[in-house]
DOLOTI-752409 format. One record per residue (C-alpha): x, y, z; residue in one letter. Coordinates in steps of 0.5 Angstrom, whole numbers, padded with zeros to 4 digits, always signed. Layout:
XYZA
...
! end
This chain:
+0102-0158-0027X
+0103-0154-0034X
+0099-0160-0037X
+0094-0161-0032X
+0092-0154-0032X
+0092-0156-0041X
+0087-0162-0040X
+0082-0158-0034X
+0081-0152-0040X
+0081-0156-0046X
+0075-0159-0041X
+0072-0153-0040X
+0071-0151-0046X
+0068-0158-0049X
+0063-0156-0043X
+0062-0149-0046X
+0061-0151-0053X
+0056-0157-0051X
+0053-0151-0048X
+0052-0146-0053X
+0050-0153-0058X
+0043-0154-0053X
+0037-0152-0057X
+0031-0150-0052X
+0024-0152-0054X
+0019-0149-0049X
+0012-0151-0049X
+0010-0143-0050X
+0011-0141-0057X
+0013-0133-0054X
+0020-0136-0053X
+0020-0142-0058X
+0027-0144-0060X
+0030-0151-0064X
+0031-0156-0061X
+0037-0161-0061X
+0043-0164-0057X
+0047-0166-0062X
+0053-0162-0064X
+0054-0160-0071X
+0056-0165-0074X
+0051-0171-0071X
+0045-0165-0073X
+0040-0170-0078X
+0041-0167-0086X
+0034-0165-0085X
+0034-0160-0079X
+0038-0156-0083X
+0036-0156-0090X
+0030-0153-0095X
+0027-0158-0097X
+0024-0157-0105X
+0019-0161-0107X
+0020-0163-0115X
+0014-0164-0119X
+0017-0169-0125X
+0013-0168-0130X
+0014-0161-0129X
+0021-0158-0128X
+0025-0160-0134X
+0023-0165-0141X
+0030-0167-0144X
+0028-0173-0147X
+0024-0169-0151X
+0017-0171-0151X
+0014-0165-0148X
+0013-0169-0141X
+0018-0168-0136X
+0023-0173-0134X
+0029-0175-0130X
+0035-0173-0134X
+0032-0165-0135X
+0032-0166-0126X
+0039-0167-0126X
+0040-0162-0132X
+0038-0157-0126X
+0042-0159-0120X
+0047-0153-0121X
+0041-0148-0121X
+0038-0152-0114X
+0044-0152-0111X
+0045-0145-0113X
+0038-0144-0110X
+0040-0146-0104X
+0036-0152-0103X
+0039-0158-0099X
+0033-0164-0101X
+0030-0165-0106X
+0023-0170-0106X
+0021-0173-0113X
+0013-0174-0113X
+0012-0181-0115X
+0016-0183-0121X
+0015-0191-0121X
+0013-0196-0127X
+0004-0193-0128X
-0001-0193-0132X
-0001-0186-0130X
-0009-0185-0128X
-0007-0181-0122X
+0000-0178-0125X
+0004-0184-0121X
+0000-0184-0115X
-0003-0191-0118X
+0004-0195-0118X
+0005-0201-0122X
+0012-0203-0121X
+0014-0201-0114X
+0022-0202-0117X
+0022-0199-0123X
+0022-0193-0127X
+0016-0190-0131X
+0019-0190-0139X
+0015-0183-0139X
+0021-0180-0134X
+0027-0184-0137X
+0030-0191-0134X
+0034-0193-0127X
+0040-0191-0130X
+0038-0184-0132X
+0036-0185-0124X
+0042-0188-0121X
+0045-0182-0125X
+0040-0176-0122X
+0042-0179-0115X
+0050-0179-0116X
+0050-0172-0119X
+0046-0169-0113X
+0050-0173-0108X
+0057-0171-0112X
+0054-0163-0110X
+0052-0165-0103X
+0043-0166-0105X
+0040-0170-0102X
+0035-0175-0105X
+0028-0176-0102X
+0022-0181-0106X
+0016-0181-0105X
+0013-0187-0102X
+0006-0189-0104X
+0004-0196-0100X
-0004-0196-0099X
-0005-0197-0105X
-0003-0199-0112X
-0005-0200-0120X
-0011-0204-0121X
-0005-0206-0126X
+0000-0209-0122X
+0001-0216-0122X
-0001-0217-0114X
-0008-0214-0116X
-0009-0219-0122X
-0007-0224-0118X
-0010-0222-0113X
-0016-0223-0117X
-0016-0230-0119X
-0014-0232-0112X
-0008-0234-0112X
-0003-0235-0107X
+0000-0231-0104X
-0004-0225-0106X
-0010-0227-0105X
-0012-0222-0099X
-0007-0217-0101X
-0013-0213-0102X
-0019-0211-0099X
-0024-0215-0101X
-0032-0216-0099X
-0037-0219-0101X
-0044-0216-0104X
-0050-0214-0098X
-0055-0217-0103X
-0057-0214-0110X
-0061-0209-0112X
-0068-0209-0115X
-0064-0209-0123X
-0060-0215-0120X
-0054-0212-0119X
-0050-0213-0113X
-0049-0208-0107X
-0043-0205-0104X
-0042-0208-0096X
-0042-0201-0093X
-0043-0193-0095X
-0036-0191-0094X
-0034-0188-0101X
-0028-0185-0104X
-0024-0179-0104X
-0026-0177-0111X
-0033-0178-0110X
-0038-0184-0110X
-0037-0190-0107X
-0031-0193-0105X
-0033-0200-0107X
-0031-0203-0114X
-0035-0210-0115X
-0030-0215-0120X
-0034-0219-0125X
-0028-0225-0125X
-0027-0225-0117X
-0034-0224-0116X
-0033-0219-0110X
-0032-0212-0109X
-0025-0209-0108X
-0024-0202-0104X
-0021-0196-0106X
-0021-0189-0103X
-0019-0186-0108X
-0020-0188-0116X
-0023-0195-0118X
-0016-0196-0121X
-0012-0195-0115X
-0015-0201-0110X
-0012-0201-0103X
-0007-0205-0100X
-0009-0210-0094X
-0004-0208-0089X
-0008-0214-0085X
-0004-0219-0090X
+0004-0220-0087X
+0006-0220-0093X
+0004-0214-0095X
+0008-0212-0090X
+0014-0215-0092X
+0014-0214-0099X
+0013-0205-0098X
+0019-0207-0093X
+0023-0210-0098X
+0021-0204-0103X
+0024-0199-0099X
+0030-0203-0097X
+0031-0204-0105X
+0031-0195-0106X
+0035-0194-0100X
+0041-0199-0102X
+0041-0196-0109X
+0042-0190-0104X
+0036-0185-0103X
+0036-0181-0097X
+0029-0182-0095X
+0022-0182-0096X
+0016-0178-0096X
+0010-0182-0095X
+0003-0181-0099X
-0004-0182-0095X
-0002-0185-0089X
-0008-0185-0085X
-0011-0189-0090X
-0008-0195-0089X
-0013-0199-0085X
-0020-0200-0084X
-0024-0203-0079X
-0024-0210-0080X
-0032-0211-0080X
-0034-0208-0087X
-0041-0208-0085X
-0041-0202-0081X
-0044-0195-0084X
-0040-0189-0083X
-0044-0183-0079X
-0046-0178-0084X
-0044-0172-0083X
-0051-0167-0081X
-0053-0162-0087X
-0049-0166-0091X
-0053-0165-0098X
-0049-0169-0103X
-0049-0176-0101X
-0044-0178-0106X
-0039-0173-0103X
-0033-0176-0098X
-0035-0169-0094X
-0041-0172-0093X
-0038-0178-0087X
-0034-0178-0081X
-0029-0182-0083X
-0028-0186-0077X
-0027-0193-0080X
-0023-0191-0085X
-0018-0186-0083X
-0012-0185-0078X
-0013-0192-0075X
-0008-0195-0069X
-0006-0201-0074X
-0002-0196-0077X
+0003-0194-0072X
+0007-0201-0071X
+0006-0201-0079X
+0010-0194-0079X
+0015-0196-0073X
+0018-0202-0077X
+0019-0197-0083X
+0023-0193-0077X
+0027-0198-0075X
+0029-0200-0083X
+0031-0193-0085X
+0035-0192-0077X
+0040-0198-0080X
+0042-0194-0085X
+0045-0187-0084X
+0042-0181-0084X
+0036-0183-0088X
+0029-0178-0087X
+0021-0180-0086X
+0016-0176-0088X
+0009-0176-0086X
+0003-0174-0090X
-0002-0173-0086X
-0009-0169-0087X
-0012-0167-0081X
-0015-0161-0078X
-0013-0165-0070X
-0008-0163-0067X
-0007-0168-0062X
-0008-0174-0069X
-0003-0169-0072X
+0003-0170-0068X
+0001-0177-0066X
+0006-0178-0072X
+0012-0176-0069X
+0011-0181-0064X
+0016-0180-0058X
+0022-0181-0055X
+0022-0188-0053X
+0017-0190-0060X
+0019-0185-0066X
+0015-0185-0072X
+0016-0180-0077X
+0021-0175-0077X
+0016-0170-0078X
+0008-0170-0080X
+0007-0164-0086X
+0005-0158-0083X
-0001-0157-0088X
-0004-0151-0083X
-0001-0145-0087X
-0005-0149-0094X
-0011-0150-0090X
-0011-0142-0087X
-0008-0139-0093X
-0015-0140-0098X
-0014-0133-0100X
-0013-0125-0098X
-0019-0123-0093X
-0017-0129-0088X
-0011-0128-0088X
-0009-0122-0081X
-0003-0122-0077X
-0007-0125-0072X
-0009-0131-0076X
-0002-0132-0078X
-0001-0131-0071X
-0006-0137-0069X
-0003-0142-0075X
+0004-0141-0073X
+0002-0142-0066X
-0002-0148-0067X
+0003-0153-0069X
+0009-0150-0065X
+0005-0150-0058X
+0003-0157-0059X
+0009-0159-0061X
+0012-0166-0058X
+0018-0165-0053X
+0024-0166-0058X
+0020-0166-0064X
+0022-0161-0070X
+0017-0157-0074X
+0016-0156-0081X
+0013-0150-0086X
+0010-0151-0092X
+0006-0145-0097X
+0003-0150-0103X
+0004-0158-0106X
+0001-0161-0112X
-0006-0162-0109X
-0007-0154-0108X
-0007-0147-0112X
+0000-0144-0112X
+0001-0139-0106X
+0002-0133-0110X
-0006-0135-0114X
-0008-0136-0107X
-0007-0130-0102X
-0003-0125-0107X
+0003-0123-0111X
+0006-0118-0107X
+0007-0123-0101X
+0011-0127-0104X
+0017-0125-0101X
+0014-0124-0095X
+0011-0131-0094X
+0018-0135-0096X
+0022-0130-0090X
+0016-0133-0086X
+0018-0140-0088X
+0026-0140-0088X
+0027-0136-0082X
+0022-0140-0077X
+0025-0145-0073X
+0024-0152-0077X
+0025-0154-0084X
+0022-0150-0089X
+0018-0155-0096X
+0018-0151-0102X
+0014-0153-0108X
+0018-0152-0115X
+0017-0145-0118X
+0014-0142-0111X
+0022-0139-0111X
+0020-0135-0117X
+0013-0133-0115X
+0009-0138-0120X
+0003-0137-0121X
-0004-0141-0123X
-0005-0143-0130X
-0012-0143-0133X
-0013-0149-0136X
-0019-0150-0141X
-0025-0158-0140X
-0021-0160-0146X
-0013-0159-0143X
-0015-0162-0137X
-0011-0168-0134X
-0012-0169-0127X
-0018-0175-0126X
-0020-0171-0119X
-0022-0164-0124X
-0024-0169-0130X
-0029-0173-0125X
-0032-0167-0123X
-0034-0165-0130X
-0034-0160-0135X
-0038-0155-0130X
-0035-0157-0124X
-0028-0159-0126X
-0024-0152-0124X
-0026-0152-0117X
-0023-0159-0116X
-0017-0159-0121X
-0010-0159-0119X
-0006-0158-0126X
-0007-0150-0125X
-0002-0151-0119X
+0002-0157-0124X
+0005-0153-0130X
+0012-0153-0133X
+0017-0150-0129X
+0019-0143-0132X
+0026-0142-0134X
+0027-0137-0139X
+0023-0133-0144X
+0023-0138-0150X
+0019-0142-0153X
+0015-0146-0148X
+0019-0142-0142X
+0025-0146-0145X
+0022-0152-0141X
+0022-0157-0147X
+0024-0157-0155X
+0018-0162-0157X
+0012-0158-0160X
+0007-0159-0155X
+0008-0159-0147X
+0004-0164-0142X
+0000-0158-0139X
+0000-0151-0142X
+0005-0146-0140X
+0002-0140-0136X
+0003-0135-0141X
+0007-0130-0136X
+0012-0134-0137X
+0015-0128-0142X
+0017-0124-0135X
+0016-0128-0130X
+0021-0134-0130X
+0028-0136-0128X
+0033-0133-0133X
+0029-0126-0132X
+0030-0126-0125X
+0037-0128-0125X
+0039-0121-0130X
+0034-0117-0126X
+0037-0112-0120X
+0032-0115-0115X
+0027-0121-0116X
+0023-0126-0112X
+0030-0131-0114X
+0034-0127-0111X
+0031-0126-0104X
+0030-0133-0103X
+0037-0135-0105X
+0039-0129-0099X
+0034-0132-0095X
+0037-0139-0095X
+0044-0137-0094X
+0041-0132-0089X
+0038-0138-0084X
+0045-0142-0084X
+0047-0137-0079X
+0047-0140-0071X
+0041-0135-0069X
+0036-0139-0073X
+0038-0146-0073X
+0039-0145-0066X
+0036-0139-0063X
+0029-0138-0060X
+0023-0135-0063X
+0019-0130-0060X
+0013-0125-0064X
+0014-0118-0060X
+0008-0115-0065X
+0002-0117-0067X
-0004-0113-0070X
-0009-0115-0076X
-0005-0112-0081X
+0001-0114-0077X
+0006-0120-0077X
+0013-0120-0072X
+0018-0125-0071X
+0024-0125-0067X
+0030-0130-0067X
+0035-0129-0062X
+0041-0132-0059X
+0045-0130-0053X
+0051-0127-0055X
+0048-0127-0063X
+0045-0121-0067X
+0037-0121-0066X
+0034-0121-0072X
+0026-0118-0073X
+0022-0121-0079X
+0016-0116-0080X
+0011-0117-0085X
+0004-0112-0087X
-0001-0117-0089X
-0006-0112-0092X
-0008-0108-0098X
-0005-0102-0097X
+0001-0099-0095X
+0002-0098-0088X
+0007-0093-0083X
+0007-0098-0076X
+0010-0096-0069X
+0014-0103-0067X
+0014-0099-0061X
+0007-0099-0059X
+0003-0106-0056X
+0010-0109-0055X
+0010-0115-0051X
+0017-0115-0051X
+0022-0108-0051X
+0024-0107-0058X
+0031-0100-0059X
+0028-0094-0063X
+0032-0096-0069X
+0034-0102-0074X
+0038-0104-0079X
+0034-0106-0086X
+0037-0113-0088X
+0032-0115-0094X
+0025-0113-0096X
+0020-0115-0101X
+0021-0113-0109X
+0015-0108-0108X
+0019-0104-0104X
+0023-0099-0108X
+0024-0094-0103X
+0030-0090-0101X
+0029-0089-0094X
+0030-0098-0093X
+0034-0100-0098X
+0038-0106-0095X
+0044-0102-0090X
+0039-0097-0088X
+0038-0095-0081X
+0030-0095-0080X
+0026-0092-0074X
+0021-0097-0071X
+0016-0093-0069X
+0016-0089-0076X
+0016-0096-0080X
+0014-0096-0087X
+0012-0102-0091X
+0009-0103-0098X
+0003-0107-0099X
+0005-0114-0097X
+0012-0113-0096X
+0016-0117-0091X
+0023-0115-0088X
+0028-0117-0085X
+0032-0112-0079X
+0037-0113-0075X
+0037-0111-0068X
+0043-0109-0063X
+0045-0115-0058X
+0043-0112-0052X
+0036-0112-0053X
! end
């Protein structure tokens, strides 16, 4: 009797703890929680951690040769670890030419000499698995190097290469007796996307460089050659990929057809200027997706990402696939980028909408992700202000979903001017001295920041890849770490804050939302509920919480964190604030909590 009463309660209480494991994830983005059914220890590494993008040129030269490289990364695993990041994705480091920094790949399984060599490699993803990192690579498939040995192989016809790339032949010649591209369609970075090559007698198409020829995903064994590639970093123990221009991966088959232009386009040389209906986001790109699924689903607990630029919801979640037909583990959330261009757009109400948009369209099952900045655009804190950026991390880290930092964004780094005669990227140089500060994207790609030394203690060589923001004397690493409150601090707090079961589990829901004003509660039955409460305006502002509530909010709560803006007596961390009388600095975000009972 005694043990059938033993085995009936052990049970009830594994029916109890598979309970309180249920994540519910509603359509309504006003009682939004997590989602999963898994217990603990079966949740994907992902779902649970920060996700730090690392930019190698950047982050630590300790070769030296003023360029960042593989051993300085590993050089910095204690300061990621400590920073409370659990990924860290490297943009491409992959044997190039390095006419686009590494996104034109001339070897897929070797490492560029100018980051160091597969041991430095092997070496970088045993000591961040030693201090439990994981290890994410960019993938770039749709195109290559014109330098690769398939392109030059390729171009001479031989087999099997010879339609490995995507090539046409001219529509006739012009009157000088050049020959013609087949169609309109043009590149990313301006002009046409068709190359003509003497040897071949062809044109070969590129939507990005002329350096940077498309892959034919129409060729099988250009398929199963990516599939080996993947296999190759995944046995050398990768722990997944993020994957670059996804919807370019195809083209129509008929390279006769014109894209539409777009009405009142005026620069017939701008990609801006076409619908892209031939070249983006075809329905051949999906079963290409999907057989990468089903490789990297043969090994562990491996992680695919989606790069996918789009301003359509529907074509965004595409990616995700569904329950019988998973695809990526989830597309880049690009909505805080492309809304966040700078202060005057930025409200509570627009941030409301941006955060809305990708919770309300999510899939069933599927799981959002938060991302402030990458290489390709200015730094968040250039874009929309210094005194958010406290503000915009308790954003990211305490919303349900996984949260991408781009390096130095922990530390509030800053664009950095960048003089015609520095700069490196061919986007900027493309455009020209005139033109090249709208388009580059080296501001956002200085070195990392550690301390007040020469060249920010980046590099012991004489000179660095791209210029130093000349803040680096008081905005960087070391000063943040000796200072009473800083950016890095904040951050860190909010990394071990969002461990707690309230945010890796708990709904969402956004009590108070005004022009000035941006709310979010998190709260979980029998947890303590958390209110995030962030002043997007200029000025400093005294809000009644209480007021315009959808929700009933207690008269007071207890500050956890604040902005480093906030100097006030009356919210230092520990005090008890009145919601109605709520004081907050210009851009300030805090983070309170609120009794169980409401």
């Amino acid at each position: 009797m005694k043990r059938s009463l033993l085995i009936t309660a052990f049970i009830v209480i594994l029916v109890l703890a598979a309970v309180t494991l249920t994540i519910s994830l509603t359509s309504s983005s006003e009682v939004m929680g997590t989602q999963a059914d898994e217990e603990a220890s079966d949740v994907p590494f992902w779902k649970t951690s920060i996700i730090y993008q690392a930019y190698p040129r950047s982050i630590s030269d300790e070769l030296p040769d003023g360029t960042g490289d593989l051993v300085g990364i590993t050089s910095k695993v204690d300061y990621l670890r400590d920073l409370g990041v659990g990924v860290v994705w490297l943009s491409p480091i992959y044997e190039s030419p390095m006419k686009d920094f590494g996104y034109d790949i001339s070897n897929y399984t070797a490492i560029d000499p100018v980051f160091g060599d597969m041991d430095d490699f092997d070496e970088l993803v045993a000591r961040f698995h030693e201090h439990g990192l994981k290890v994410i690579m960019d993938f770039v498939p749709n195109h290559s190097s014109d330098q690769h040995e398939w392109f030059q192989k390729s171009v001479r016809r031989e087999e099997p290469y010879t339609d490995y790339y995507v090539w046409a032949d001219p529509k006739g010649t012009d009157d000088d007796g050049s020959p013609i591209p087949p169609n309109n369609w043009l590149s990313v970075f301006r002009g046409s996307a068709w190359q003509w090559n003497e040897e071949r007698g062809q044109f070969f198409y590129h939507q990005f460089l002329a350096s940077q020829p498309d892959l034919n995903f129409r060729t099988p064994a250009v398929r199963e050659d990516m599939q080996k590639i993947l296999t190759f970093w995944l046995d050398k123990g990768v722990d997944g990929f993020r994957v670059d221009a996804i919807l370019h991966l195809f083209e129509v088959k008929d390279l006769t057809l014109n894209e539409p232009e777009v009405p009142g386009s005026e620069d017939p040389d701008d990609y801006a200027s076409l619908n892209h209906i031939y070249t983006t986001d075809l329905p051949e790109t999906f079963p290409v997706i999907r057989d990468w699924r089903v490789l990297l689903d043969q090994y562990p607990d491996k992680l695919l990402m989606l790069e996918v630029y789009s301003n359509n919801m529907e074509t965004l979640m595409k990616y995700y696939g569904n329950e019988t037909y998973p695809l990526g583990d989830f597309p880049f959330n690009f909505l805080l980028i492309d809304h966040l261009k700078n202060r005057s757009e930025l409200t509570g109400e627009s941030l409301r909408t941006t955060v809305g948009l990708w919770l309300d369209n999510l899939p069933k099952g599927k799981w959002p992700n938060w991302v402030l900045g990458n290489h390709d655009v200015g730094r968040v804190a250039s874009r929309v202000g210094e005194d958010l950026v406290d503000a915009l991390n308790m954003v990211i880290l305490l919303l349900p979903g996984t949260p991408v930092t781009y390096y130095g964004e922990e530390i509030g780094m800053l664009d950095t001017f960048i003089s015609w005669e520095d700069t490196q990227d061919p986007q900027g140089c493309h455009w020209g001295p005139d033109h090249y500060q709208e388009h580059s994207r080296d501001p956002a790609r200085t070195p990392m920041q550690w301390d007040e030394s020469k060249f920010a203690g980046f590099t012991t060589a004489n000179s660095t890849w791209l210029p130093v923001n000349p803040n680096y004397k008081t905005l960087n690493v070391a000063a943040q770490i000796l200072a009473q409150t800083s950016h890095l601090k904040i951050y860190r707090e909010l990394a071990v804050l969002r461990r707690e079961e309230v945010f890796m589990k708990g709904n969402v829901s956004f009590p108070v939302i005004t022009k000035d004003i941006f709310t979010f509660m998190r709260h979980l039955e029998s947890y303590e509920q958390y209110l995030v409460v962030v002043n997007l305006s200029q000025k400093p502002v005294e809000v009644n919480l209480l007021q315009n509530t959808t929700q009933e909010l207690p008269q007071k709560a207890n500050v956890v964190m604040r902005s480093i803006t906030d100097t006030s007596e009356n919210t230092k961390p520990g005090m008890e604030v009145p919601l109605d009388k709520l004081p907050l600095t210009a851009g300030e975000g805090m983070v309170l909590t609120l009794s169980s009972e409401v």
